[in-house]
N, C-alpha and C positions, 0 to 999 in steps of 0.2 A: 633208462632205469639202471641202476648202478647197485653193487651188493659189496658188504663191506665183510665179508665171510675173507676166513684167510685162505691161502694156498692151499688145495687139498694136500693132506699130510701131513697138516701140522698147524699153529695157528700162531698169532701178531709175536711171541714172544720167540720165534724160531724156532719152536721145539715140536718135533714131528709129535705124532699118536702116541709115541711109546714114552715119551719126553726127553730124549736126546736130543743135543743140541745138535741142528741143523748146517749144513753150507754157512747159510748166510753170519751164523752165531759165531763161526770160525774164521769169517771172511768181509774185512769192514768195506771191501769192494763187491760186496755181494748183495743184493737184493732180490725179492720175490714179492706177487702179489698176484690174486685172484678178482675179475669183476664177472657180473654177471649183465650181458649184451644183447640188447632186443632184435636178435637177427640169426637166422640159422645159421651154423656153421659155415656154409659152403658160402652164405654171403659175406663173414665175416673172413672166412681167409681170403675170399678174391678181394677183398676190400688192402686186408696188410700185404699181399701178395704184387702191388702197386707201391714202387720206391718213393712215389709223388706223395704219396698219402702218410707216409712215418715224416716225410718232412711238416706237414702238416699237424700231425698229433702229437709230434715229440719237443718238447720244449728244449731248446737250446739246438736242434737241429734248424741248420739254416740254410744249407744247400746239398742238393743230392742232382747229381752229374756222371755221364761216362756210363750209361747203367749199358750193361751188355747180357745179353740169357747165357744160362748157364746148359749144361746136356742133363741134367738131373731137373730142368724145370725151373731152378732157383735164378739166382740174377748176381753180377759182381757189379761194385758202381763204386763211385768216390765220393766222400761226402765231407762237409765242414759240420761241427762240431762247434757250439760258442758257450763256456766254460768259465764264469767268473771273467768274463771280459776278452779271454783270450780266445782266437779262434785257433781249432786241433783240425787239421786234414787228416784222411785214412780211408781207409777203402773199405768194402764190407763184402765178404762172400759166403752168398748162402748154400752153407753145409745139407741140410737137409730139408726138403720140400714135398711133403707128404698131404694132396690135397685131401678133406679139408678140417687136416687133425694138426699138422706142425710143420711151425717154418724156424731152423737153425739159425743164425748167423757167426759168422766168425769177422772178429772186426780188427783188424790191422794194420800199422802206424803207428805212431804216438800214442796214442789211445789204444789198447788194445780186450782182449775179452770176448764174452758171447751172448747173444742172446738167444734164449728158448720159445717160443710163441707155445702153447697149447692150448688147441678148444675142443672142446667138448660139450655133446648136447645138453642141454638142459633148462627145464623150465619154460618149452619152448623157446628158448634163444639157444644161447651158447655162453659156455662157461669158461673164459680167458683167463688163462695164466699166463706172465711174463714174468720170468725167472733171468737172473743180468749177472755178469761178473765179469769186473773191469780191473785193469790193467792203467793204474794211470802215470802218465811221467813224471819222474820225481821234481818237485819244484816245491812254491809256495804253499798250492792245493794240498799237497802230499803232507806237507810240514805240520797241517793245521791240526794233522791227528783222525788217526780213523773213526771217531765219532760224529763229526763233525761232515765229515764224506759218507759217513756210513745214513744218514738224516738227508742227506742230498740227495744222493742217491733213490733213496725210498722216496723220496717228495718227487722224483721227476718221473722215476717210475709209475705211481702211483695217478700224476697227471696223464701220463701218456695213456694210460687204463682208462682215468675218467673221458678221454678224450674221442678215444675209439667207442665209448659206450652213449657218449653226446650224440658221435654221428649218427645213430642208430636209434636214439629215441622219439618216439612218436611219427616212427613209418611203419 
């Protein structure tokens, strides 16, 4: 089951409640999106809380390796990254791991940025937000103009949501 409702706080045109432009409005390496996931929280973090499993949901992720535990609960690991053809190595270290409300990442290399995970109950499931702001190297990708990244972006996010909300439908 999948919900096409925007990010709480604001809604598809990046403008929070108040209609200030938002993060993402300011930032063509910025993306946000809300689903809604047929699975309690607690099964939906232990599920992203498995390095295995974003290699699986994230499109363009193609290898995740090196994962070591971190003392706060989170995980650091190395991962490829495949990008318009080219593949990006960089490591990811999760900043904050809060079961089973939020997992940080900080991601660094080439590639660099953060992700935000947040669920929240709802609707008998759980209400996922993944919030992204990347750092990309400067090259052809970069060239092509922040609208153009700024639509990528949103489509891979976007997939990674409907992804995590597949695995969960009709259990």
């Amino acid at each position: 089951m999948t919900d096409d409702r925007p990010a709480s706080g604001g809604d598809r045109t990046g403008r929070d409640d108040a209609g200030s432009a938002s993060v993402a409005d300011d930032d063509p390496f910025a993306a946000s999106d809300t689903i809604l996931v047929a699975a309690a929280p607690e099964t939906v973090f232990a599920f992203l809380d498995d390095p295995a499993n974003h290699a699986a949901i994230t499109p363009g992720l193609t290898d995740v390796r090196d994962v070591e535990p971190l003392a706060n609960g989170g995980k650091r690991l190395s991962y490829t990254y495949r990008m318009a053809g080219i593949g990006i190595d960089g490591e990811i270290v999760q900043t904050v791991h809060e079961p089973p409300a939020r997992h940080v990442f900080e991601l660094r290399g080439r590639l660099t940025g953060t992700i935000d995970l947040r669920l929240e109950p709802a609707d008998g499931g759980t209400e996922l937000t993944y919030a992204a702001t990347y750092g990309l190297p400067e090259n052809a990708l970069t060239r092509v103009g922040s609208p153009v990244i700024r639509r990528f972006n949103e489509r891979q996010l976007r997939a990674a949501l409907e992804n995590v909300a597949a695995r969960f439908d009709g259990e």
